[in-house]
C-alpha positions in Angstrom: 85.6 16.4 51.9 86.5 20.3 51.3 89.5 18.8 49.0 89.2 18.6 45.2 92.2 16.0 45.4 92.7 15.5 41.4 93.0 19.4 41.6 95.0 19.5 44.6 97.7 16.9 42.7 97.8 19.6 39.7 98.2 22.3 42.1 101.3 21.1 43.5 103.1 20.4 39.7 101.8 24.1 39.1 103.8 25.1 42.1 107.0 23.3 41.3 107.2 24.6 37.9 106.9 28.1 38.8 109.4 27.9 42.0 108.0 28.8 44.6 109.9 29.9 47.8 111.3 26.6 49.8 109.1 27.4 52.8 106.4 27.9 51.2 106.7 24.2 49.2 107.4 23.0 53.0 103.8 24.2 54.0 102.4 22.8 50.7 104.1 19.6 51.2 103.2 19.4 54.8 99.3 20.0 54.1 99.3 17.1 51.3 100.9 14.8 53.7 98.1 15.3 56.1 95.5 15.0 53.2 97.2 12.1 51.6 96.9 10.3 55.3 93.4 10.9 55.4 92.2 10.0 52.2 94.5 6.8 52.9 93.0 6.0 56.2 89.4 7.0 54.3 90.3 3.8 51.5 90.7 1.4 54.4 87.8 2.2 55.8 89.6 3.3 58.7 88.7 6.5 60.6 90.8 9.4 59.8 93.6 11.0 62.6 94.5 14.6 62.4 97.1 15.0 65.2 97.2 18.3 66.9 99.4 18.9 69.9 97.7 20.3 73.2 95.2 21.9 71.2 91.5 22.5 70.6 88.8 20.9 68.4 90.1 20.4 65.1 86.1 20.8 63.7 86.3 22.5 60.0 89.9 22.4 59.8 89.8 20.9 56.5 88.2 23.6 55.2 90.2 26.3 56.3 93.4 23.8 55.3 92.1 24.4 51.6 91.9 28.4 52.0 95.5 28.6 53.8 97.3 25.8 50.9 94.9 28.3 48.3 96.8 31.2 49.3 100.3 29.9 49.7 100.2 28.8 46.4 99.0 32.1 45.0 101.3 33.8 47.5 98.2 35.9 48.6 96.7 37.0 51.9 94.1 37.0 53.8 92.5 37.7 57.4 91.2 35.3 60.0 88.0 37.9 60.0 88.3 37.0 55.9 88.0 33.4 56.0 85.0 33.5 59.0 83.1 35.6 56.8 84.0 33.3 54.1 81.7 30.8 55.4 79.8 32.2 58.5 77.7 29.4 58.7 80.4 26.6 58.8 82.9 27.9 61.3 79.9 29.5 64.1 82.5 32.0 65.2 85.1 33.9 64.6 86.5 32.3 67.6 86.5 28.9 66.5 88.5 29.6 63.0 91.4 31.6 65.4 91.4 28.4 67.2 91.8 26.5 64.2 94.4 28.9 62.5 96.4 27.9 65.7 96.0 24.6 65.8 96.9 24.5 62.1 100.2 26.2 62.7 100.8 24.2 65.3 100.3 21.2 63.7 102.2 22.2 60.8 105.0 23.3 62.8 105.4 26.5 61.6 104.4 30.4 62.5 101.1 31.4 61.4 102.4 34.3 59.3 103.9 31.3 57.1 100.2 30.0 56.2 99.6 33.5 54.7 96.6 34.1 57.1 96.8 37.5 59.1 95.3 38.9 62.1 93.8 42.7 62.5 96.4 43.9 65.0 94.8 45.5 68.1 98.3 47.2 69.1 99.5 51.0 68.6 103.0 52.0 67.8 104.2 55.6 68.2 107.5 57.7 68.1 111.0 57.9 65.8 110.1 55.5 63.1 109.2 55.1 59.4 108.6 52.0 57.1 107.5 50.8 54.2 104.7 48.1 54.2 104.8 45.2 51.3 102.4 46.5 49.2 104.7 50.0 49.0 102.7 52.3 51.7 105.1 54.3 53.6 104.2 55.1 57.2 105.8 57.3 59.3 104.9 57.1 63.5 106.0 60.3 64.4 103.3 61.9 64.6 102.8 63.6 68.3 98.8 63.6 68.2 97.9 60.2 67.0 99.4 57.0 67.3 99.4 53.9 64.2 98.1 50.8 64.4 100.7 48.0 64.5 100.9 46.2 61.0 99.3 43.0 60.1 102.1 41.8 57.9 105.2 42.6 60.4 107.6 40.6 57.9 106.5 42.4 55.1 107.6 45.2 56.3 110.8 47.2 55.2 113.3 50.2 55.0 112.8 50.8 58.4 114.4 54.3 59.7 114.9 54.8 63.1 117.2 57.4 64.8 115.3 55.8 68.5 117.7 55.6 71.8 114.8 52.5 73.4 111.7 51.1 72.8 109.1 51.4 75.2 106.3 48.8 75.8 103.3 50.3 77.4 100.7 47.7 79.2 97.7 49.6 78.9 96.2 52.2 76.6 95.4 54.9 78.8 99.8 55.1 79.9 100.1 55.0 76.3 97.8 58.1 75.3 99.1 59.8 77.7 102.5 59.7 77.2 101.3 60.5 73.6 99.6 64.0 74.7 102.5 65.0 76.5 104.5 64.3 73.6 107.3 61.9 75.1 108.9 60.5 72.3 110.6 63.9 71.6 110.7 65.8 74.8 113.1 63.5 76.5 115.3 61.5 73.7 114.1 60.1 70.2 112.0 56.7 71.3 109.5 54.5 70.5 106.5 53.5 72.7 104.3 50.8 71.7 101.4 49.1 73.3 99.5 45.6 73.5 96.4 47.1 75.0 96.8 44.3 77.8 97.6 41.2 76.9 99.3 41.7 73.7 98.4 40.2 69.7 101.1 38.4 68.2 101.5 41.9 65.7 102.4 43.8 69.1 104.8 40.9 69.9 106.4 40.2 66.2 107.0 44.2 66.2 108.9 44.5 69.4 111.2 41.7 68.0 111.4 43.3 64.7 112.8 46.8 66.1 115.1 44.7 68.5 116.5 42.5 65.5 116.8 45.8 63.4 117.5 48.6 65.8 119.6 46.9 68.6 118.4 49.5 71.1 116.9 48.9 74.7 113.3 47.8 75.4 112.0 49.1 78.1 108.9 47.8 79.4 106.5 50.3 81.8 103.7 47.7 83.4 101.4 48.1 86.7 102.8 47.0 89.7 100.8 44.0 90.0 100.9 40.7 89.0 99.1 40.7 85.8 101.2 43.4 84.4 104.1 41.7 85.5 102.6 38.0 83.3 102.3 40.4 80.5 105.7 41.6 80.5 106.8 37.8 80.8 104.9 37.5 77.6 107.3 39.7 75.8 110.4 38.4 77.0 110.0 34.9 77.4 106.3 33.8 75.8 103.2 32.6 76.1 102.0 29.0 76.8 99.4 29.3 73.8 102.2 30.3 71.6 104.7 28.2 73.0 105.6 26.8 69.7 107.2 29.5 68.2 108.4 31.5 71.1 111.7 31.4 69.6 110.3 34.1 67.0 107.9 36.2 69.3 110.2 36.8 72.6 112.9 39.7 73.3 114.9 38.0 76.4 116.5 41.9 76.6 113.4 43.0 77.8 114.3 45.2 81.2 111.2 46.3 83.4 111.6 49.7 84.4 108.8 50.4 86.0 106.2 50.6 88.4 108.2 48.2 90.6 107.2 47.8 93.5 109.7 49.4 95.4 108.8 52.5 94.0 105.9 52.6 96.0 108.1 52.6 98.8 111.1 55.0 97.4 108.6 57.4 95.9 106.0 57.2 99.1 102.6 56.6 97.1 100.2 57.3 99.3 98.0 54.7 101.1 94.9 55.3 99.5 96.5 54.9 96.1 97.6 51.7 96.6 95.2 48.3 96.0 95.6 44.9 98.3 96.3 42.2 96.5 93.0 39.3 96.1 93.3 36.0 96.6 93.6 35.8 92.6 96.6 37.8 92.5 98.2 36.0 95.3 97.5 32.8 93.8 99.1 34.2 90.1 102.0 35.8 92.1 103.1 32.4 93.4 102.6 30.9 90.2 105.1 33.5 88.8 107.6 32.9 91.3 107.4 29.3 90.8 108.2 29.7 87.0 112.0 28.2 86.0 113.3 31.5 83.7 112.8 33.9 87.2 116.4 31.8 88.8 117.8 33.9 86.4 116.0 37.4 87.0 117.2 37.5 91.1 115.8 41.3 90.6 112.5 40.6 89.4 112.5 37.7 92.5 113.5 40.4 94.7 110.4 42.8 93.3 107.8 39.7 93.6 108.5 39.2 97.1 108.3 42.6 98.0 105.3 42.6 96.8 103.9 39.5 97.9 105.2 40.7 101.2 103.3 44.0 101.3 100.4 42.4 99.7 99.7 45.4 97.7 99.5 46.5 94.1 98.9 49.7 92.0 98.8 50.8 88.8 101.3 53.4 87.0 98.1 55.8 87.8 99.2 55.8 91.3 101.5 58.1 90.2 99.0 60.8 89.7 98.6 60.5 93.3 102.0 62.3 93.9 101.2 65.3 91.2 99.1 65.1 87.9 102.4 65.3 85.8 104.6 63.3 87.8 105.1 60.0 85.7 106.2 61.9 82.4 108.0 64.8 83.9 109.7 63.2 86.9 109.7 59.4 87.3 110.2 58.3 83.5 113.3 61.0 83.1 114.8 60.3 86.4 114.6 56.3 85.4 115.5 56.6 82.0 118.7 59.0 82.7 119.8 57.2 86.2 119.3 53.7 85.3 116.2 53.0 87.1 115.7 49.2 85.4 116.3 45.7 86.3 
């Protein structure tokens, strides 16, 4: 066993005594309880039961158990990259200790930022905002040339400033540079515009929520006009079935898509050859989109499905191009953002 129990007894008096935070006993106490089952089960002879909820293998989940109640009680932090390099060997992959990080937090009942164990954010945040990150770094996103990566310790994160009108969420990369080298964030109105490179980290997700819970300004979200962009906007406003658990802390139900929809396509006459037909895999997701229960309450984004899935064609905000190179930042973005171009 990866536990030194006599030592993991002590631990827990050590923690007591110097008062620890009340969630962070909760973790503590909820870790022992699984140990103390075990090595209980272990005395009868009986074979151990860790219960974990819809998830994957729970192989080596001990060990990392041991890091993540290790740096709860020290109030330290680490990567999921640090503990797979801890022990290369044991875990394989890096992808079976993000599985186990998940299943931990799962079975724990609690957000994986609460076990102290952080993930290398793949998301970039740009535009009319400055913070300070817990260990005292300030960073300020509004430079017009580069964009920052989105922090890997969104609650620790403070004394945000923000004179921003909306936040922007950008599906892909390539919208996002661009609206970066034409210098949109100060051209139209002071904004922010942040990106999940696709499907987005939970960073990209816990920092939209963060500037909706602090700012109380409009997110906008700009996604292709197809049905995977439109799954990846669901994933900001209502979550992910992975992270089901704690979609109460990851999902903005303000979210408003504003564009491409796809009547654009028809309003703004994209032509033909810019436009994509839909595959049977994107009429199979479509109807699986449709048939999810939070859309009886978004009749607009109904309306927009079955356009498209009546058209049977998609496109991507590039389509835009097709109209004039500067179109999306000089026309179609202004025109939405002044006239009220969102549902």
């Amino acid at each position: 066993c990866f536990f030194d129990f006599p030592k993991f007894c002590r631990l827990h008096i050590i923690i007591k005594e110097n008062h620890s935070s009340r969630l962070q006993l909760e973790i503590l106490n909820r870790i022992e309880s699984i140990i103390l089952e075990i090595v209980t089960s272990l005395s009868k002879a009986e074979a151990p039961v860790l219960a974990l909820p819809n998830r994957s293998s729970w192989a080596n989940i001990l060990k990392i158990l041991s890091v993540i109640y290790r740096l709860v009680q020290s109030n330290s932090y680490a990567t999921k990259r640090d503990i797979y390099y801890n022990n290369t060997k044991l875990f394989g992959s890096q992808k079976a200790v993000d599985s186990i990080v998940d299943d931990i937090s799962c079975m724990l009942k609690v957000p994986r930022r609460s076990l102290h164990v952080l993930a290398t954010s793949k998301g970039l945040i740009s535009g009319d905002l400055c913070y300070m990150e817990e260990d005292g770094t300030r960073i300020d996103c509004n430079s017009s040339s580069t964009a920052v990566s989105v922090s890997s310790n969104i609650s620790g994160i403070k004394n945000i400033v923000s004179s921003a009108k909306f936040v922007m969420i950008i599906e892909k990369d390539a919208t996002f540079q661009r609206l970066l080298d034409d210098d949109f964030c100060t051209k139209l109105s002071p904004c922010i515009i942040i990106t999940g490179k696709g499907v987005p980290d939970v960073n990209s997700r816990l920092m939209v929520k963060r500037l909706w819970d602090e700012l109380h300004i409009p997110i906008f979200a700009l996604v292709d006009a197809d049905p995977h962009g439109i799954e990846i906007m669901c994933i900001y406003k209502y979550g992910s079935v992975a992270m089901s658990f704690e979609a109460h802390s990851l999902t903005v139900p303000s979210v408003m898509w504003l564009g491409l929809l796809p009547s654009d396509l028809q309003r703004l006459r994209v032509p033909k050859d810019a436009l994509i037909p839909l595959t049977k895999r994107d009429e199979s997701k479509l109807c699986s989109l449709l048939e999810r229960p939070y859309l009886t309450s978004q009749p607009e984004w109904e309306k927009e499905m079955k356009l498209m899935q009546q058209n049977k064609v998609k496109a991507e905000i590039q389509s835009l191009t097709a109209i004039a190179p500067d179109f999306l930042t000089q026309i179609y973005l202004p025109n939405k953002l002044r006239y009220g171009g969102w549902i």
